[in-house]
C-alpha positions in Angstrom: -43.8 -36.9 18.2 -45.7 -40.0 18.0 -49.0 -38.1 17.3 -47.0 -36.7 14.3 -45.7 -39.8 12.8 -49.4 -41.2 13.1 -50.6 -38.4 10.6 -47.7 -38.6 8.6 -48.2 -42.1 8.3 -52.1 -41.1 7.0 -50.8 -38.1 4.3 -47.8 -40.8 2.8 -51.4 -43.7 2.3 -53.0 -40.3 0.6 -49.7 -39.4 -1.2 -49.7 -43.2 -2.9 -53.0 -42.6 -4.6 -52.0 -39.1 -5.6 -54.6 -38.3 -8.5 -53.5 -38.3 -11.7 -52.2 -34.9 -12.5 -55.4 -33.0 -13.6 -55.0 -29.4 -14.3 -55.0 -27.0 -11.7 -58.2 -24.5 -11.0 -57.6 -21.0 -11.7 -57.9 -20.9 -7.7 -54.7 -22.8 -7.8 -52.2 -20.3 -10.0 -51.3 -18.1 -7.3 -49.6 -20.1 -5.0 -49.2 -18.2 -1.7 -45.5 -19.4 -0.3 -44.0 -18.6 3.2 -40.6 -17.5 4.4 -39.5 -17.5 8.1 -37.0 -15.6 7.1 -34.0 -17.9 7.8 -31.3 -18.2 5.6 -31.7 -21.6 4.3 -36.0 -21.2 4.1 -35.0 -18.0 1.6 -33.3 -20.0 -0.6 -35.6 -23.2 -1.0 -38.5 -20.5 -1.2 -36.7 -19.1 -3.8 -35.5 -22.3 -5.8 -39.8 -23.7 -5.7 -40.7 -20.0 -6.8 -38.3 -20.3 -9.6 -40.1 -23.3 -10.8 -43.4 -22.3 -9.8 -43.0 -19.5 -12.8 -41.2 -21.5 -14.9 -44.6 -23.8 -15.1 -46.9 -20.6 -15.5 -48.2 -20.6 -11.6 -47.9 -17.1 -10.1 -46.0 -17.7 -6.5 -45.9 -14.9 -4.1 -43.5 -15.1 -1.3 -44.7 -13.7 2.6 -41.6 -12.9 4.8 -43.7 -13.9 8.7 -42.3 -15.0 11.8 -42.7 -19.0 12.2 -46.0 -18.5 14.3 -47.5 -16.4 11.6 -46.5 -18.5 9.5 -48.3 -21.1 11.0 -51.3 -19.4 11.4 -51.3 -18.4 7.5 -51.5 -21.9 7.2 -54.1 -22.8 9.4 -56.4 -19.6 7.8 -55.6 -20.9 4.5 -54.0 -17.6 4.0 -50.8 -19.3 3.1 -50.3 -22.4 1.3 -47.2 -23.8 1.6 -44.3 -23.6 3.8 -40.7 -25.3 3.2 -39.7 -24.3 7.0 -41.1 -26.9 9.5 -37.8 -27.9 11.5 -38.1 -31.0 13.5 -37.6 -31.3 16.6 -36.7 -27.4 17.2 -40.7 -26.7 16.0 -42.3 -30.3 17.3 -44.5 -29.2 20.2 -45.8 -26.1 18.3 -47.0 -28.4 14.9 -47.9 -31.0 16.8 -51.2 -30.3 18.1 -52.2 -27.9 14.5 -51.6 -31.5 12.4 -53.7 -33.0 15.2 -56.3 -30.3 14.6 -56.1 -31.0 11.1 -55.4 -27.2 10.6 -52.6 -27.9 8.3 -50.8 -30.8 6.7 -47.0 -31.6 7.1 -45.6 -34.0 4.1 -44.1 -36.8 4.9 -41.1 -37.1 3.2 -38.1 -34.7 4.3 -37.3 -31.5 2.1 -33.8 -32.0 3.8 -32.3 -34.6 5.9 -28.8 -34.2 7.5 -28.9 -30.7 9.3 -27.1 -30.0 12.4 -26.6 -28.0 15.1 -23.6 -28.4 17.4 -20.1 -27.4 18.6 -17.8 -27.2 16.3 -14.1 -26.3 15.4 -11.6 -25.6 12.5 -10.5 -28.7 11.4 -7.1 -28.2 11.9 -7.8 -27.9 15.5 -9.0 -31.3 15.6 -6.3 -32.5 14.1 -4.2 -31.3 17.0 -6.2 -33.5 19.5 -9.6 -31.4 20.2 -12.4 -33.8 18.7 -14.6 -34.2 21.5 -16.8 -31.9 24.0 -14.6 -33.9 26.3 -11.3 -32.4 25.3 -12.9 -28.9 25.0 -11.3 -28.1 28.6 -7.9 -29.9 27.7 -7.4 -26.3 25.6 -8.6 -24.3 27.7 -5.5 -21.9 27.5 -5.1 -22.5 23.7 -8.7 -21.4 23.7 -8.2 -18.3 26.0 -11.0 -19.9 28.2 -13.9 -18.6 25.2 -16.9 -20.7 23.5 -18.0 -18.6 20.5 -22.0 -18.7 20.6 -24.3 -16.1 19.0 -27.0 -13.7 19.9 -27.9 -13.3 23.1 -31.1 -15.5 24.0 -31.2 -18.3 21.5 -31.9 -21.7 22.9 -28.3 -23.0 21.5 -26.3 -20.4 23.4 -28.5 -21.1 26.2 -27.1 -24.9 26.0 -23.4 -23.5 26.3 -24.3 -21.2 29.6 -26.3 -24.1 31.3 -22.5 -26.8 30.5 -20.7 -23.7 32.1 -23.0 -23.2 34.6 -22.8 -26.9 35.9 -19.0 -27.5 34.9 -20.4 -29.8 32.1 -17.3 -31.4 30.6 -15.0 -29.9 33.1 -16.3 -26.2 31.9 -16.8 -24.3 34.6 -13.9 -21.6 34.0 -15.1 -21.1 30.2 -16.8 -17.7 29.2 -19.8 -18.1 26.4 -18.9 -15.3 24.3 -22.6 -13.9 22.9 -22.7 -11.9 19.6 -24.6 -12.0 16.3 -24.3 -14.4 13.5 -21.8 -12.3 11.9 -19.5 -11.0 14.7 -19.2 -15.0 15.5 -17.8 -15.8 12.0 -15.7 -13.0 11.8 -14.0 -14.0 15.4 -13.7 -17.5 13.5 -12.3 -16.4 10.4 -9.5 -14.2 12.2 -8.6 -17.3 14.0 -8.8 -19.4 11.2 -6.4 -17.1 9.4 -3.8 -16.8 12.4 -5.0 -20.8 12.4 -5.6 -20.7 16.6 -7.2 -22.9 18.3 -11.4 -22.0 18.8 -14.4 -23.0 19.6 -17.8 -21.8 18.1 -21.7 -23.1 17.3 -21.5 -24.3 14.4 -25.0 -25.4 11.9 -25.0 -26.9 8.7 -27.0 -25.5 6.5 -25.1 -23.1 6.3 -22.2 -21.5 3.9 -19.6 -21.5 6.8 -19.2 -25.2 5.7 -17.7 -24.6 2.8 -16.2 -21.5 3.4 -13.7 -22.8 5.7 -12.9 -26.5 7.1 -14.8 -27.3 10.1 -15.2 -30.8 12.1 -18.0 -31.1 14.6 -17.6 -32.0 17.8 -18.3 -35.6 19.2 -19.9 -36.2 22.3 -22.7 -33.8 22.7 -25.6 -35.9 22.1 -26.9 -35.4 25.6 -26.7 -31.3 24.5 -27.7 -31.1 21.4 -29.1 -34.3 20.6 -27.8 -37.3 18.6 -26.2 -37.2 14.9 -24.5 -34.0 15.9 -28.2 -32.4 16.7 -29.1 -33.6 13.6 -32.6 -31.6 12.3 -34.7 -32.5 9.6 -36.4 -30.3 7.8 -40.8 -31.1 6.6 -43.2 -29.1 4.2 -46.2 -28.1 5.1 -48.7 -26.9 2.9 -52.5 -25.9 4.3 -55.1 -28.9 4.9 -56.8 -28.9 1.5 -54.1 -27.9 -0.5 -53.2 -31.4 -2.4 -56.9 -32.6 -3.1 -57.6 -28.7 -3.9 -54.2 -27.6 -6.2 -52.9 -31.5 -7.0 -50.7 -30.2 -9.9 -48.8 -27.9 -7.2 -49.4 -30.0 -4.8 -47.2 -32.9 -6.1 -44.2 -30.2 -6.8 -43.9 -29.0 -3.8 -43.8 -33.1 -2.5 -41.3 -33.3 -4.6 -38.8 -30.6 -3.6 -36.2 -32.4 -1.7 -32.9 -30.3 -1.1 -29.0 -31.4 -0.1 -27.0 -29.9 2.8 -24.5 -29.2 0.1 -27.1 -27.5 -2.4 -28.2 -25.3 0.5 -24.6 -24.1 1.8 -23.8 -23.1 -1.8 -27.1 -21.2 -2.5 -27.0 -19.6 1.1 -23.7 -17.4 -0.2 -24.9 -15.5 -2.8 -27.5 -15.0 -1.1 -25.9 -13.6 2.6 -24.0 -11.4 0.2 -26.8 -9.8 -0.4 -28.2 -11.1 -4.0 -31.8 -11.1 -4.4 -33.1 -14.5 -3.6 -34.5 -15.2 -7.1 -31.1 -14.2 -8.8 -29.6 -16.7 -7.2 -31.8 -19.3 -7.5 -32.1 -19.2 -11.2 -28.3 -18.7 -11.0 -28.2 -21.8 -9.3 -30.4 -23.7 -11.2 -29.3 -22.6 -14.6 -25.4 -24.2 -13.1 -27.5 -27.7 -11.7 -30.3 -28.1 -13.9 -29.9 -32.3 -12.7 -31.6 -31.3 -9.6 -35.3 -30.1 -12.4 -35.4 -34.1 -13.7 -36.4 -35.5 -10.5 -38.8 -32.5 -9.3 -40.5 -32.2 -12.1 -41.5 -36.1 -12.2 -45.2 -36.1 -13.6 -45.4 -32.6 -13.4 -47.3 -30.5 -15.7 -47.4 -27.1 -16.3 -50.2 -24.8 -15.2 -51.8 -25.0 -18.3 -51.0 -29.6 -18.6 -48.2 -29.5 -20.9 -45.0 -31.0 -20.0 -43.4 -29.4 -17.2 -39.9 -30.0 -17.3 -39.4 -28.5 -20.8 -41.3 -25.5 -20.0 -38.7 -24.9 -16.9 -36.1 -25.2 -18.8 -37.1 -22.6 -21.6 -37.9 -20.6 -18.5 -34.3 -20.5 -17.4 -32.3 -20.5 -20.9 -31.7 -24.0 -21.1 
């Protein structure tokens, strides 16, 4: 990680001396985003596309795995990505910034994410707060820990505590199913209001689809601040010198927890990505103001009025 702060540390010096916004080439209209095809990375992707056409630029959008995506970058095949989470994705980034084979900005697009245990908030109300007092309920809980798809590294965290009767939970069963068959065995209990236990991430629209309170106490699982994640841009090596225009936009896309979870449900109920986006932004316009700071269109007018007019405002 320290490798990684060291460049960051160089592209934030570059960043301060950011040219004055000279207009784009014509190499620089089509601006060739990435999405890894995670909930949250589809609907950033979609909100800088959004604005991308509301300036005149012509984004496309590449659904690839995150190595792909990465080598995209590198090849200069792809020019930005909003999907580089830290530390899940360190050691694989690492040694490409070192390379100089792509660039990672050095401001967060989103600060705050987490992955951790997590319950209804009524049930920490009644006393469970704590990885500690997971095994306290064990018969409230039928013995279960709600995880999902078999083979993720987070589930894997669950097995190995059960494994080595981490917190006292050696008689607990890790219940492995998708994304979806997890919810719906937390939503039937939320509705009966029992007592469960399930992997819970934020961003994600479960947080504000029903109340949920993290579990304390798992930093030495999950990591501290709740497994707290943040979440970089990357964007190909020569992108700012080559496309400054685009280049400052995309450094200035910085999303909320709370924007993402609301975006995210349209979206997992299945509305195009750019629908809900516009949707989104048409309901928030606020968020344009500060994204759009010295921005220009593709063609140097004013950027922020040209969005707008794009959207109907």
């Amino acid at each position: 990680m320290k490798t990684l702060i060291n460049y960051v540390g160089l592209l934030m010096a570059a960043l301060s001396v950011f040219p004055a916004m000279a207009q784009d080439s014509e190499n620089c209209r089509k601006v060739r985003l990435v999405d890894i095809g995670w909930s949250d990375i589809t609907a950033t992707t979609a909100l800088a596309s959004t604005v991308l056409e509301g300036l005149g630029y012509a984004p496309t959008t590449t659904i690839a795995s995150v190595p792909i995506s990465f080598a995209g970058l590198k090849n200069k095949q792809i020019d930005v990505s909003l999907g580089y989470w830290s530390p899940l994705q360190d050691a694989m980034v690492e040694p490409l910034v070192k390379a100089k084979s792509m660039a990672v900005l050095p401001t967060p697009n989103l600060s705050g994410a987490k992955t951790t245990l997590a319950v209804p908030t009524y049930a920490a109300e009644a006393g469970l707060r704590s990885f500690a007092d997971i095994a306290k309920f064990q018969k409230e809980l039928d013995g279960k820990i709600f995880g999902i798809e078999p083979g993720s590294s987070a589930n894997a965290k669950i097995q190995d505590m059960i494994d080595k009767n981490t917190f006292g939970l050696g008689g607990f069963k890790l219940v492995q199913s998708s994304e979806a068959g997890m919810l719906a065995e937390v939503q039937r209990a939320v509705r009966q209001k029992k007592m469960v236990v399930f992997l819970g991430w934020e961003p994600h629209p479960m947080n504000i689809q029903f109340p949920i309170t993290y579990l304390n106490g798992g930093d030495a699982i999950y990591g501290p601040n709740y497994g707290e994640a943040k979440v970089y841009t990357l964007v190909a090596s020569d992108y700012l010198e080559r496309c400054p225009n685009a280049g400052k936009l995309v450094s200035n896309l910085v999303f909320t927890t709370d924007m993402e979870n609301r975006l995210m449900v349209p979206i997992m109920d299945k509305v195009a990505p750019a629908t809900a986006a516009k949707d989104f932004l048409k309901q928030n316009p606020d968020v344009l103001t500060r994204w759009l700071a010295g921005i220009k269109t593709y063609n140097g007018k004013e950027g922020l009025p040209a969005v707008k007019a794009h959207l109907g405002l």
